[in-house]
NUDREN-46406 format. One record per residue (C-alpha): residue number from 1; residue in three letters; x, y, z. Coordinates in pm, 1 decimal. Last residue first. Example, Ala and Ser with C-alpha at 12.3 -4.5 7.8 and 13.67 -1.06 7.14 Angstrom:
<rs>
  resi  resn         x         y         z
     2   Ser    1367.0    -106.0     714.0
     1   Ala    1230.0    -450.0     780.0
</rs>
This chain:
<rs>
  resi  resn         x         y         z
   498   Unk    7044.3   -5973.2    9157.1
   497   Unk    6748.2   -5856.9    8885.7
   496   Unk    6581.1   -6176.2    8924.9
   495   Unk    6389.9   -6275.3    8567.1
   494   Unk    6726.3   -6530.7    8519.0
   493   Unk    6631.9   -6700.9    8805.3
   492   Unk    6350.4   -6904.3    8624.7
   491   Unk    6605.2   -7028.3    8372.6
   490   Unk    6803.2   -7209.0    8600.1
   489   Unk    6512.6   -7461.5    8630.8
   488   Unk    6425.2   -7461.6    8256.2
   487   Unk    6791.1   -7545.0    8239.8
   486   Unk    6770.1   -7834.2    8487.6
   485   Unk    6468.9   -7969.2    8326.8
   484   Unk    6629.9   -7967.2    7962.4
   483   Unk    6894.2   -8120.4    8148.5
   482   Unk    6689.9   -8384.6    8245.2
   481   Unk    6508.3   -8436.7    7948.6
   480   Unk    6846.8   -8474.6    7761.3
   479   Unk    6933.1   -8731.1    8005.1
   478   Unk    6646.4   -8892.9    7962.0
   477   Unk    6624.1   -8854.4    7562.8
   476   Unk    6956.4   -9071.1    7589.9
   475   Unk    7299.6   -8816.3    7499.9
   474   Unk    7505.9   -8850.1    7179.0
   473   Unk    7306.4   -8527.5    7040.5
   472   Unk    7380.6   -8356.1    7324.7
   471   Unk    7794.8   -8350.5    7277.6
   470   Unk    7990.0   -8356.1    7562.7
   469   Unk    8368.4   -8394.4    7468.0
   468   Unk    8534.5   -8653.2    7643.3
   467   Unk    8468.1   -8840.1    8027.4
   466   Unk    8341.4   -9162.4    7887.1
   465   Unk    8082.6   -9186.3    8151.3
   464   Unk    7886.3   -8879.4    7995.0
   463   Unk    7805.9   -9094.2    7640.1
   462   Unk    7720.5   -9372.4    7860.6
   461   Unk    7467.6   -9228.5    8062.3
   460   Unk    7346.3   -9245.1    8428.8
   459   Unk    7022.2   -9064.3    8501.6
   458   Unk    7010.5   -8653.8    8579.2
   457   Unk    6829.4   -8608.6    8858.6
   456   Unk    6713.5   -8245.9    8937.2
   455   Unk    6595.0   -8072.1    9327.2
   454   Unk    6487.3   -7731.2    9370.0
   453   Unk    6482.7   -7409.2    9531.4
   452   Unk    6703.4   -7533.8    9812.4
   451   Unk    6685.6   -7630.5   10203.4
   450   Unk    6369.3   -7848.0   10211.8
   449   Unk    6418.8   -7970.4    9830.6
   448   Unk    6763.9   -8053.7    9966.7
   447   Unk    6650.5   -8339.4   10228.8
   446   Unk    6352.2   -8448.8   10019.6
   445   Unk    6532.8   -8539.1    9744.4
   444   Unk    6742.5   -8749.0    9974.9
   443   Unk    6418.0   -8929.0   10148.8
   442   Unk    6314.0   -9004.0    9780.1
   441   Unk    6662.7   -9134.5    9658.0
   440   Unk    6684.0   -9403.9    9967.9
   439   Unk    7027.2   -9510.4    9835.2
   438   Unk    6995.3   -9891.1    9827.2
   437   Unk    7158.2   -9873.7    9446.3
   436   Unk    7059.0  -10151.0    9231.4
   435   Unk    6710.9   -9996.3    9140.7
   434   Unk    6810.9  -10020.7    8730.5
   433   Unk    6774.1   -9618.4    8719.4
   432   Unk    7107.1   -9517.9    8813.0
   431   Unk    7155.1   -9157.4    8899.2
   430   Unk    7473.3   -9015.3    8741.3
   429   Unk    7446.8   -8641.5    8895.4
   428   Unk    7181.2   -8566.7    9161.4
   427   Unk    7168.3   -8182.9    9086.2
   426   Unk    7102.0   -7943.1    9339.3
   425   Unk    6965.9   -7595.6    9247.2
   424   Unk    7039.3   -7215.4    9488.5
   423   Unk    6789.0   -7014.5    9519.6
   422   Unk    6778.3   -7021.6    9910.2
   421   Unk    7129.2   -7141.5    9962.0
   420   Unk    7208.1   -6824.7    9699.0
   419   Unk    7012.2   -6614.2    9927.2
   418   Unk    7172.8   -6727.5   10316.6
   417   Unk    7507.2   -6687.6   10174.2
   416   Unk    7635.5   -6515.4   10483.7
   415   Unk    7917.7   -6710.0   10592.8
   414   Unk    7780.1   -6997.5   10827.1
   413   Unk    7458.9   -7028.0   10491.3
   412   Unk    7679.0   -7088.3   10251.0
   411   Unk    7941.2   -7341.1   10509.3
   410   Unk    7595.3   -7522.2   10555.1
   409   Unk    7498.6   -7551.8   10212.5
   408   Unk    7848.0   -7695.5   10129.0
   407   Unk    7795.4   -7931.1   10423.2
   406   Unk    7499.3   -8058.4   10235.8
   405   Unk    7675.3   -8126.0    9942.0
   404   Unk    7964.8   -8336.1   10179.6
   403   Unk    7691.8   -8523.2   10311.2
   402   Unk    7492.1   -8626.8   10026.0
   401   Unk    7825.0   -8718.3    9834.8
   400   Unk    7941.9   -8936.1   10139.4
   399   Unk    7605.6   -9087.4   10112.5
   398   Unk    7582.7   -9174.2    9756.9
   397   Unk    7374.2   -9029.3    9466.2
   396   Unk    7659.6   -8805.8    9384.8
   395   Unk    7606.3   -8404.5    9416.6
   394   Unk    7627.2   -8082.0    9200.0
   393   Unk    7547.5   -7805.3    9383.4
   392   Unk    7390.2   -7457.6    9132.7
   391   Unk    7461.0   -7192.1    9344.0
   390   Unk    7268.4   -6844.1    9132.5
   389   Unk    7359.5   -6485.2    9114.2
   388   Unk    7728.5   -6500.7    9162.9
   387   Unk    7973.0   -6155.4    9205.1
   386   Unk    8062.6   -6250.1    9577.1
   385   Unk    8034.0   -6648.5    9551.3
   384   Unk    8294.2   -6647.5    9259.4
   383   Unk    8511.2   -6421.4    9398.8
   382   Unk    8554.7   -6556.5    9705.5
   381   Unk    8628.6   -6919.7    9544.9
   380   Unk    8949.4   -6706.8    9400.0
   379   Unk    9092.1   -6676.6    9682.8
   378   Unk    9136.4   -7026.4    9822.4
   377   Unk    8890.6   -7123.4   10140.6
   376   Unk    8589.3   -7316.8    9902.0
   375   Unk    8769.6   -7586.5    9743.9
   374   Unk    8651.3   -7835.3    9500.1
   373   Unk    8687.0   -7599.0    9225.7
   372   Unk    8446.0   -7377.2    9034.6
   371   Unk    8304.7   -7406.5    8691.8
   370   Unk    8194.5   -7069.4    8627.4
   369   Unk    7872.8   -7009.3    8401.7
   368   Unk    7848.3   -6680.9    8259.6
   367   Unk    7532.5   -6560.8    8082.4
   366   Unk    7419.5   -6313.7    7908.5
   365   Unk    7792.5   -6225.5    7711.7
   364   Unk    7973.6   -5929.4    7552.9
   363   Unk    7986.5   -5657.3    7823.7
   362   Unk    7961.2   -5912.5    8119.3
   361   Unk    8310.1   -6085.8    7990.6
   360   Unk    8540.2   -5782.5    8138.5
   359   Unk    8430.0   -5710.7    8426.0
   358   Unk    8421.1   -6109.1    8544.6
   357   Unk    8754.5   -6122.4    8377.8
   356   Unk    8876.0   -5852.0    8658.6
   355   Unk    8710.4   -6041.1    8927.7
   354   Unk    8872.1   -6328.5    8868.4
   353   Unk    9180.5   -6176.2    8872.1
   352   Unk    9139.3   -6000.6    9187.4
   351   Unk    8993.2   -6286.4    9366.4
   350   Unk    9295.7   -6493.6    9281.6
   349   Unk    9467.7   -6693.2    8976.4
   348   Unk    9835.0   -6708.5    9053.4
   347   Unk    9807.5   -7083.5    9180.8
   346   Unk    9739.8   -7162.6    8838.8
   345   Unk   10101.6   -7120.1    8721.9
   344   Unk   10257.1   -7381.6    8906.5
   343   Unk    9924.7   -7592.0    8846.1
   342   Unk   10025.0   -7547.6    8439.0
   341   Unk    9699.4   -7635.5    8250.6
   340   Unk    9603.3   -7274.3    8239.7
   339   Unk    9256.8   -7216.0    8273.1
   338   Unk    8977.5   -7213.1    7936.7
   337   Unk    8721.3   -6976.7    7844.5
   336   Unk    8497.8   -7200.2    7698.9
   335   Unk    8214.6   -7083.8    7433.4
   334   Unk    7907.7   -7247.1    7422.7
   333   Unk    7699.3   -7228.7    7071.5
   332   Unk    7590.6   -7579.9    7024.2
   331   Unk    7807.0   -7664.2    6804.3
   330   Unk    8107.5   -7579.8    7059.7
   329   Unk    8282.9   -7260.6    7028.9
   328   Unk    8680.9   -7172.9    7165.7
   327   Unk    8730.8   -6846.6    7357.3
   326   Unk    9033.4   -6621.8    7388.0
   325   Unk    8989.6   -6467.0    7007.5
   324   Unk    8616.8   -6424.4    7070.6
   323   Unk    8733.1   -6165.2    7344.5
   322   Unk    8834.4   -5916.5    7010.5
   321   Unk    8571.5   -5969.8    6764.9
   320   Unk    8333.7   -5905.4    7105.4
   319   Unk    8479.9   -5555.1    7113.8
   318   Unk    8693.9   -5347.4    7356.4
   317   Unk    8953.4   -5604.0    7399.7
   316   Unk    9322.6   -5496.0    7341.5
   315   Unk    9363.3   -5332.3    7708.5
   314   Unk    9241.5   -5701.9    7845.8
   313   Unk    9608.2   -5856.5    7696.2
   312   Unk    9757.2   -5970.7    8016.2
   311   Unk    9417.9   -6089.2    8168.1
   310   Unk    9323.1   -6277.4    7813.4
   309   Unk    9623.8   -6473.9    7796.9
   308   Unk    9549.3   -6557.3    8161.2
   307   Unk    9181.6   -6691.1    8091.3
   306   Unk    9358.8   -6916.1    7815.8
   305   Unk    9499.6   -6952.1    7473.1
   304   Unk    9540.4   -7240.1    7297.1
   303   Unk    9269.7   -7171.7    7019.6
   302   Unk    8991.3   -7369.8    6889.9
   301   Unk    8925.9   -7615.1    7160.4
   300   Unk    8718.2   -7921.8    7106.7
   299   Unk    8500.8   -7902.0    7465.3
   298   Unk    8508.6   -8130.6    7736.6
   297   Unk    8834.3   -8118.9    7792.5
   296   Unk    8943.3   -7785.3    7835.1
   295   Unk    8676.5   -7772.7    8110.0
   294   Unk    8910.7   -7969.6    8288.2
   293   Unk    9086.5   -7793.6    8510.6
   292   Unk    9452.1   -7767.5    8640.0
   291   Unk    9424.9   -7640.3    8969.2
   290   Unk    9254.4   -7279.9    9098.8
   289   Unk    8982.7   -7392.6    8891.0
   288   Unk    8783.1   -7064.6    8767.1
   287   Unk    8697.5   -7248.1    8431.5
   286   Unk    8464.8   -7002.4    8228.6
   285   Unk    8167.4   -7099.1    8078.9
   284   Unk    8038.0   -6855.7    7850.5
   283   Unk    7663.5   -6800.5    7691.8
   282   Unk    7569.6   -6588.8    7411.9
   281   Unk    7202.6   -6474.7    7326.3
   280   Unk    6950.1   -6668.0    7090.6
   279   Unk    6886.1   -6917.5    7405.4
   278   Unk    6803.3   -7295.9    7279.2
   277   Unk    7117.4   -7434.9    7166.0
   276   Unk    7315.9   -7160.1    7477.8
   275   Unk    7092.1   -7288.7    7731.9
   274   Unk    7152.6   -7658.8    7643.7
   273   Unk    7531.3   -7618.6    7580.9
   272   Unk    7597.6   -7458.7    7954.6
   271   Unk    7412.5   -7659.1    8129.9
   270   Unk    7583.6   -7963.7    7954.5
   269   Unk    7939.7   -7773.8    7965.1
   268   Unk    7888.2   -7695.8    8362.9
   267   Unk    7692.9   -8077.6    8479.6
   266   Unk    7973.7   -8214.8    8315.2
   265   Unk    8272.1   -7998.0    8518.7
   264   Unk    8100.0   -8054.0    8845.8
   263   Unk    8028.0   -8461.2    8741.9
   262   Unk    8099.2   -8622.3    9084.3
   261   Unk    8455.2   -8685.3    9088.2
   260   Unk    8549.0   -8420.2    9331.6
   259   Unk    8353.8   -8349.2    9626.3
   258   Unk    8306.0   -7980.6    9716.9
   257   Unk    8099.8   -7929.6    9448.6
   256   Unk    8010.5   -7608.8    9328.2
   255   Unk    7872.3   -7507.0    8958.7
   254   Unk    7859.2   -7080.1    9029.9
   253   Unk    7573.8   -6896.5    8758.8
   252   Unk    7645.6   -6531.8    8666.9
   251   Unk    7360.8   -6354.0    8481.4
   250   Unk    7416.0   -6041.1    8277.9
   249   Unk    7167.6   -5820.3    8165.7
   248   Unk    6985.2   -5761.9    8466.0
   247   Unk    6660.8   -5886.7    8383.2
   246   Unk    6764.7   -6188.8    8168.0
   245   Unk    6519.2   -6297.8    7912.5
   244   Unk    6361.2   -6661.4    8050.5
   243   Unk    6431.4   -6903.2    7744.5
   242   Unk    6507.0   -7180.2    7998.5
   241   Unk    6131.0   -7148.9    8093.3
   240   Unk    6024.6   -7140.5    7777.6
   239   Unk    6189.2   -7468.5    7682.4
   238   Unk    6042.8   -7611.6    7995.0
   237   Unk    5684.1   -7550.6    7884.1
   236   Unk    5757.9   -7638.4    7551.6
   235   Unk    5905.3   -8014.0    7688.6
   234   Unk    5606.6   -8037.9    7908.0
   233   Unk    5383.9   -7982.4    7615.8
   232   Unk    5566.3   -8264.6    7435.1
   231   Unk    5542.3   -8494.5    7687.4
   230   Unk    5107.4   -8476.5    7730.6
   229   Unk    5045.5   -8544.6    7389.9
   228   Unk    5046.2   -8253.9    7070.7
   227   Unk    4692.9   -8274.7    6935.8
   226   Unk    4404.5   -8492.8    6819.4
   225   Unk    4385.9   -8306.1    6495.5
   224   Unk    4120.8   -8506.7    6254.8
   223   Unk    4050.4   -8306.0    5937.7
   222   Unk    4443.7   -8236.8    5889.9
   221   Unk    4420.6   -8430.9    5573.6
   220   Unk    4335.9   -8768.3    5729.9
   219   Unk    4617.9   -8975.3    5682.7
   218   Unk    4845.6   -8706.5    5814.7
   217   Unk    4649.2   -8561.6    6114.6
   216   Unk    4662.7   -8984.3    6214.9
   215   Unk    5025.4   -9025.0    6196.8
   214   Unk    5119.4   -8686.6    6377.3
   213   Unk    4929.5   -8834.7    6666.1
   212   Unk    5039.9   -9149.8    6608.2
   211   Unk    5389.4   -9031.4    6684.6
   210   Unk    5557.8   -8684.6    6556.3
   209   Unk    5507.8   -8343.7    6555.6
   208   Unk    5113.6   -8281.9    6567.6
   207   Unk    4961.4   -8071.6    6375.9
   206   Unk    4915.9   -7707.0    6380.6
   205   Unk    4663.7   -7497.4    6478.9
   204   Unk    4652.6   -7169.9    6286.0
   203   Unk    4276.1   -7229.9    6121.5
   202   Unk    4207.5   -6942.3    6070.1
   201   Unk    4458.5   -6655.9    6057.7
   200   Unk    4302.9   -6343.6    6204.3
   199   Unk    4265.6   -6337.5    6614.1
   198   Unk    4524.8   -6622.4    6670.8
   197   Unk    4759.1   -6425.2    6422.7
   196   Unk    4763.7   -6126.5    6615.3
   195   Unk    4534.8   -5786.0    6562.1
   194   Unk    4445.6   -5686.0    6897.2
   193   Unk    4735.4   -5541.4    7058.9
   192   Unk    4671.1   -5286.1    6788.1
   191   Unk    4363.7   -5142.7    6995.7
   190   Unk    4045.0   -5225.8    7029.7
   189   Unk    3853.4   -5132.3    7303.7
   188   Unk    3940.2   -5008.5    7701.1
   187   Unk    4122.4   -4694.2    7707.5
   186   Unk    4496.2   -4644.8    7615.8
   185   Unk    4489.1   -4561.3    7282.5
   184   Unk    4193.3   -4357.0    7204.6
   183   Unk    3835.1   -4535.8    7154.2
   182   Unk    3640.4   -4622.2    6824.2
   181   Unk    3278.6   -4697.9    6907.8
   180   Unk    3138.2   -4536.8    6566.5
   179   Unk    3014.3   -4266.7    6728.1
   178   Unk    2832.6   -4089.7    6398.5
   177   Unk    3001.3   -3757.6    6256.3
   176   Unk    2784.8   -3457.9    6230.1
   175   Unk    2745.1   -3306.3    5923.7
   174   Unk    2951.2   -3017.2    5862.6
   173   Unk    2832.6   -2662.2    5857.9
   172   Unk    2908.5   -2596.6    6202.3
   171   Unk    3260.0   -2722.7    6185.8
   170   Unk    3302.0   -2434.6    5941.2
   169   Unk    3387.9   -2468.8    5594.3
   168   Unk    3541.7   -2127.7    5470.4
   167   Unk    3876.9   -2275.6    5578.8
   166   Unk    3790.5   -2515.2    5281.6
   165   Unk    3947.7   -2276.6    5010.0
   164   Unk    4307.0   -2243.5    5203.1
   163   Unk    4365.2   -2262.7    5543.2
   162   Unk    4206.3   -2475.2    5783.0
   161   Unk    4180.8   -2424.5    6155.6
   160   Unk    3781.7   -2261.5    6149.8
   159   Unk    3708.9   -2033.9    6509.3
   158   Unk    3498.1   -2280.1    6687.0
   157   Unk    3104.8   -2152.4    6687.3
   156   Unk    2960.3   -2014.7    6974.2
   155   Unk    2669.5   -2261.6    7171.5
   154   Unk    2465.7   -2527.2    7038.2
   153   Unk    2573.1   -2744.0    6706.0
   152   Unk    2355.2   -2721.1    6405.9
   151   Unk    2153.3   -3007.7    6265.0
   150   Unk    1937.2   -2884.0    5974.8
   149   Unk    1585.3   -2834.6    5984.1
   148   Unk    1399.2   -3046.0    5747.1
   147   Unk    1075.1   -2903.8    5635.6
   146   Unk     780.2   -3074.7    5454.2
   145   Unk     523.3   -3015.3    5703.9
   144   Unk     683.9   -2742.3    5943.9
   143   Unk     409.3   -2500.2    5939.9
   142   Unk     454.9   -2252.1    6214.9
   141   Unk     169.5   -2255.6    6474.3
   140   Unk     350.9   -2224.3    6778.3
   139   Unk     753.8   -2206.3    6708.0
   138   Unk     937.5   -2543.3    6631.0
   137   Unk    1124.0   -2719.4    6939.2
   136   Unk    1475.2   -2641.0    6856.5
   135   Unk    1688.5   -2913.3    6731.8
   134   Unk    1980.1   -3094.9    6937.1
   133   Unk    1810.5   -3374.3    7044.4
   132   Unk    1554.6   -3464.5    6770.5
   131   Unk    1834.8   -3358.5    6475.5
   130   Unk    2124.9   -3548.0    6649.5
   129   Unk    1924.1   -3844.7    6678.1
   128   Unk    1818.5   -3788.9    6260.4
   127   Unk    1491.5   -3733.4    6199.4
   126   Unk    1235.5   -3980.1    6117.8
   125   Unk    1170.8   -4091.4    5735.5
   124   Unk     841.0   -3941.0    5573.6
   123   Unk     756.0   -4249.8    5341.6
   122   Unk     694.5   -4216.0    4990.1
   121   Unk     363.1   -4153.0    4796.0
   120   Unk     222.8   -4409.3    4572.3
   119   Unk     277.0   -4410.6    4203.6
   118   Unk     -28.6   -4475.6    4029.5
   117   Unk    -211.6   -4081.3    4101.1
   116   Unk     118.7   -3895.5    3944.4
   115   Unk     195.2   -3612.9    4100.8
   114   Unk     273.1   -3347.9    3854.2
   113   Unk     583.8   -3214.3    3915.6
   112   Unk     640.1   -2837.2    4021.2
   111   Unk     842.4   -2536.5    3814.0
   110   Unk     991.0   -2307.3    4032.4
   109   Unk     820.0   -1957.8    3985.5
   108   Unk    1003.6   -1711.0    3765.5
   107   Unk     683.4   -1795.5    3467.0
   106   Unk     447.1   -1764.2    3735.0
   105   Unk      92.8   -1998.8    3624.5
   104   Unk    -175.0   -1775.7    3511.8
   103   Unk    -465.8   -1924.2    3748.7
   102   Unk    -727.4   -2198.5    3564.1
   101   Unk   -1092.8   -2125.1    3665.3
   100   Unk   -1102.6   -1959.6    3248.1
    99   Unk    -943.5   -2299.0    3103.7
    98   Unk    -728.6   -2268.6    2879.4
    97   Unk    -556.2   -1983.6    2643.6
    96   Unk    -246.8   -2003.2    2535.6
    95   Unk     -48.3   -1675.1    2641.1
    94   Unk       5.7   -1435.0    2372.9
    93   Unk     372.1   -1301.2    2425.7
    92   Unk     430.7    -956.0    2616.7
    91   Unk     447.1    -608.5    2511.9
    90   Unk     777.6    -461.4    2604.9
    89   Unk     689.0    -153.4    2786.2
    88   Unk     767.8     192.8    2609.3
    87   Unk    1025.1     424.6    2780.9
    86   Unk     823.2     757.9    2918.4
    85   Unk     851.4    1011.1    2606.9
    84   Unk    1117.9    1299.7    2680.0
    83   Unk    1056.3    1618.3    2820.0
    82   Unk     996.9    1893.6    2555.2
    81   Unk    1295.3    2066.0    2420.2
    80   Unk    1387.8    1853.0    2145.3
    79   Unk     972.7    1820.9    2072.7
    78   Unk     969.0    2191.6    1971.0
    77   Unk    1279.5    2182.6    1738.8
    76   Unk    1102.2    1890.0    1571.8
    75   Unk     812.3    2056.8    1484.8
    74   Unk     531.4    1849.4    1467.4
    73   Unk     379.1    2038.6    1823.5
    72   Unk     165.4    1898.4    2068.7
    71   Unk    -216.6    1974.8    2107.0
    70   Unk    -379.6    1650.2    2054.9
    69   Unk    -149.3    1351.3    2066.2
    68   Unk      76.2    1294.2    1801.6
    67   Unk     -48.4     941.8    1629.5
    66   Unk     320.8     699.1    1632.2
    65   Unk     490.1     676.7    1292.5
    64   Unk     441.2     362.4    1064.9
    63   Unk     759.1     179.1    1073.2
    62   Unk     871.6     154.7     681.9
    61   Unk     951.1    -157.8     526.4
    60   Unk    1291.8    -210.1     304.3
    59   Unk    1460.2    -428.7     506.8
    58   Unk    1244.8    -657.9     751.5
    57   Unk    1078.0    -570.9    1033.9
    56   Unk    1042.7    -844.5    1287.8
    55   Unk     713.5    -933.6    1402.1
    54   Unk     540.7    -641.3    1654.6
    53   Unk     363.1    -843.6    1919.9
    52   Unk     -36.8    -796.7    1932.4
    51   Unk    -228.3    -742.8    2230.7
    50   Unk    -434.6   -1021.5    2333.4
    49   Unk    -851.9    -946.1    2309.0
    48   Unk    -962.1    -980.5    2661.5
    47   Unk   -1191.7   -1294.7    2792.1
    46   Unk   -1542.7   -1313.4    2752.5
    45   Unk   -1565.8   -1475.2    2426.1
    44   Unk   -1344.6   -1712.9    2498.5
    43   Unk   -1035.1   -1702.4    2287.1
    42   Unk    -938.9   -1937.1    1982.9
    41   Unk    -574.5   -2023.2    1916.4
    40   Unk    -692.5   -2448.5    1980.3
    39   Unk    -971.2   -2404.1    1729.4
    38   Unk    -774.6   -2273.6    1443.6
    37   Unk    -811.3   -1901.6    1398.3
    36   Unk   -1054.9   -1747.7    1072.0
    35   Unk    -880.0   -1690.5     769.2
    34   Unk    -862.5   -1330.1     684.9
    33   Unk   -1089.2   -1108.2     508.6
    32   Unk   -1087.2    -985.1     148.3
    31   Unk    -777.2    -972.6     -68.6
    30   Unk    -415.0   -1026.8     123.3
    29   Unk    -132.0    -862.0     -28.0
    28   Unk     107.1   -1064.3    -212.3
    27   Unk     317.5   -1328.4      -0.1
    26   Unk     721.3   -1290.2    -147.8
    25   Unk     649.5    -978.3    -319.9
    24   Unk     472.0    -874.4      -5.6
    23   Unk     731.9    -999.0     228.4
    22   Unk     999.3    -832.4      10.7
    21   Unk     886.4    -511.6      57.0
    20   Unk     733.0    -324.4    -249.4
    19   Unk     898.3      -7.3    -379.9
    18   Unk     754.4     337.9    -245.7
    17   Unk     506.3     523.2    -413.0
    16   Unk     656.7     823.9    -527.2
    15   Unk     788.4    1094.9    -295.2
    14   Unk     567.7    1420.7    -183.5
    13   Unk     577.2    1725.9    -360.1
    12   Unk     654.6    2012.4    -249.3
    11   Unk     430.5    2243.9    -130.4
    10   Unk     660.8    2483.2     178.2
     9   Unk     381.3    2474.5     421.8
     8   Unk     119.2    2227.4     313.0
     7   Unk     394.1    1880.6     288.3
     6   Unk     207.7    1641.2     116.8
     5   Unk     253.3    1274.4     197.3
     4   Unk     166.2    1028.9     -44.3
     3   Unk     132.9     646.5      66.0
     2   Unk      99.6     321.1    -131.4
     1   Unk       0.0       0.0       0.0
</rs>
């Protein structure tokens, strides 16, 4: 559609008709009416006529000019100076029309599901304990259908201790953490003491170590455990008690007899080797025989020197590299500190001297087992009973051996020895178990079990009788046992701390 403007003040002529737009090259110009609405764009007939958006003007068309109201002035210069026109409101889209009961919905308002009638509602669950305890009653009359109040902790907040983008996380803020029973170290729970393999490794028992027993847990798989018998628990139990950790470091154990011939020096090396294949710390015998000894003998030497080799060289030793050059090994791990061989020369060895290898051999050894001599008035016997621990008396099964054992408890006890008679351990050496001898063994048992700690026999054995090198191996099971015995009863003085 074609406009003329005419201008009645200066009359000039107004443009041509201006070139068609695009849209109505494209479209034409409607003839007649429109097409009515579809059914779904129709309004009631009661409800307001929507105001129509502006479409997008395309190039070409012209924007019809706004009616001047009544009164106002075409002149340009006049409207420069008149206030401005209030900013036009954005119209807004059509809405669809529905239903007229129906409300507008908000289009900022959060948009809500549809429940749906086939699914059923889900259960309200309860508060959490902290929430019941801790949260404030609700006020009268509020509505708290639908509301979870958050846990927060009573009285002024902690200061926060991180650094960095979580120190903005208060403890407040956090959820709180349940009491999972855990307790600090030192209070009653679990701990790391715990965790051991009887707790976690099943089935830890193990089978039997020999015999039927082991015989039948064999041929059945391990389904059938009947066990370790009666002998072998024993043996464990004494083991243990041998393997007693010494309290105060170093342990010195005296082998006194003041009878010769009745297995002193034996009863020292066998001690000495069972303690020493069954300890995992070092054990020394040392021969403190005033005459020529024979500890030497009962052990394959490695070296020839002796305990006074090792008295005019001490300054040299300040390492066990260095004493281990004095001292000759057995398999089972004693070492022998060997006398001199020389009685001439023997008679030098006094309290002092003993004393002095006494300081020197606790820095490198547990235990030191002295085979004394058969005399208790030289010097060097007052050494021995001043620095010893434990009185281990080695006596025969005979009367005269009874007697002169028990005189050595007496001379203890005359000259203040009173503790190591106490403590002390008597061994019944070469006991003969074919009930020839018309020794009344009970009745002597008796006798030093009154006055002593307590009472061994060790049986009669051919490997011992034939006076060489003691090996254990070579011995019977009962005179193994009986040293075992013997060492389990040493053992227990080892926890003393002197």
């Amino acid at each position: 559609m074609a406009h003329q403007e005419q201008n009645g003040s200066d009359g000039e002529a107004a443009p041509g008709p201006a070139a068609p737009t695009p849209r109505e090259q494209w479209f034409g110009e409607f003839e007649g009416a429109a097409p009515p609405p579809p059914p779904y764009a129709r309004l009631p007939e009661d409800a307001p006529a929507p105001e129509e958006e502006p479409g997008p003007v395309a190039s070409g068309d012209r924007i019809p000019e706004a009616a001047e109201p009544e009164g106002e002035s075409a002149d340009p210069d006049e409207r420069a100076d008149a206030e401005p026109p209030a900013p036009r409101e954005r119209p807004r889209r059509p809405i669809r029309p529905g239903r007229a009961d129906q409300a507008v919905p908000d289009p900022l308002a959060p948009r809500l599901l549809r429940p749906d009638p086939d699914v059923p509602e889900p259960e309200q669950l309860p508060p959490l304990e902290a929430e019941r305890v801790d949260a404030p009653p609700p006020a009268a009359g509020a509505d708290t259908d639908g509301v979870i109040t958050p846990w927060r902790p009573t009285g002024p907040e902690p200061p926060p201790s991180l650094t960095g983008p979580r120190a903005a996380v208060t403890p407040s803020t956090r959820r709180p953490v349940p009491d999972t029973g855990a307790r600090p170290p030192g209070e009653a729970g679990e701990t790391a003491d715990s965790l051991s393999a009887a707790t976690l490794v099943r089935n830890r028992r193990q089978g039997p170590t020999g015999g039927w027993r082991r015989a039948v847990h064999t041929a059945t798989l391990g389904l059938v455990n009947p066990g370790e018998s009666p002998r072998v628990l024993h043996q464990r139990e004494l083991v243990a008690r041998a393997c007693t950790p010494v309290a105060s470091g170093h342990h010195r154990v005296a082998v006194l007899s003041l009878k010769g011939g009745v297995g002193k020096t034996t009863t020292s090396v066998a001690l000495g080797a069972t303690l020493a294949s069954l300890r995992g710390d070092r054990v020394l015998a040392v021969d403190a025989n005033p005459d020529r000894g024979t500890l030497s003998d009962k052990v394959r030497l490695e070296t020839a020197a002796t305990i006074r080799d090792l008295l005019n060289e001490r300054h040299l030793v300040s390492r066990y590299a260095d004493i281990r050059g004095f001292t000759s090994q057995a398999p089972s791990r004693l070492e022998i500190l060997a006398s001199d061989r020389d009685p001439a020369v023997s008679e030098a060895f006094s309290e002092a001297d003993y004393r002095e290898v006494a300081r020197i051999v606790e820095h490198f050894y547990s235990i030191c087992i002295t085979d004394c001599g058969t005399g208790l008035l030289h010097s060097a016997m007052r050494g021995v009973l001043g620095l010893a621990d434990q009185v281990v008396l080695v006596s025969s099964a005979s009367v005269d051996g009874a007697r002169s054992a028990s005189a050595t408890l007496d001379w203890l006890e005359a000259h203040g020895y009173v503790n190591l008679v106490r403590g002390a351990v008597v061994v019944l050496s070469m006991v003969r178990s074919n009930g020839r001898s018309s020794v009344d063994l009970g009745r002597l048992e008796e006798h030093f079990a009154g006055r002593c700690r307590a009472v061994v026999r060790v049986p009669w054995d051919g490997h011992l009788e034939e006076g060489a090198e003691v090996d254990l191996e070579q011995l019977s099971p009962a005179t193994s046992d009986a040293y075992l015995n013997l060492a389990a009863s040493v053992g227990e003085g080892f926890a003393s701390r002197g």
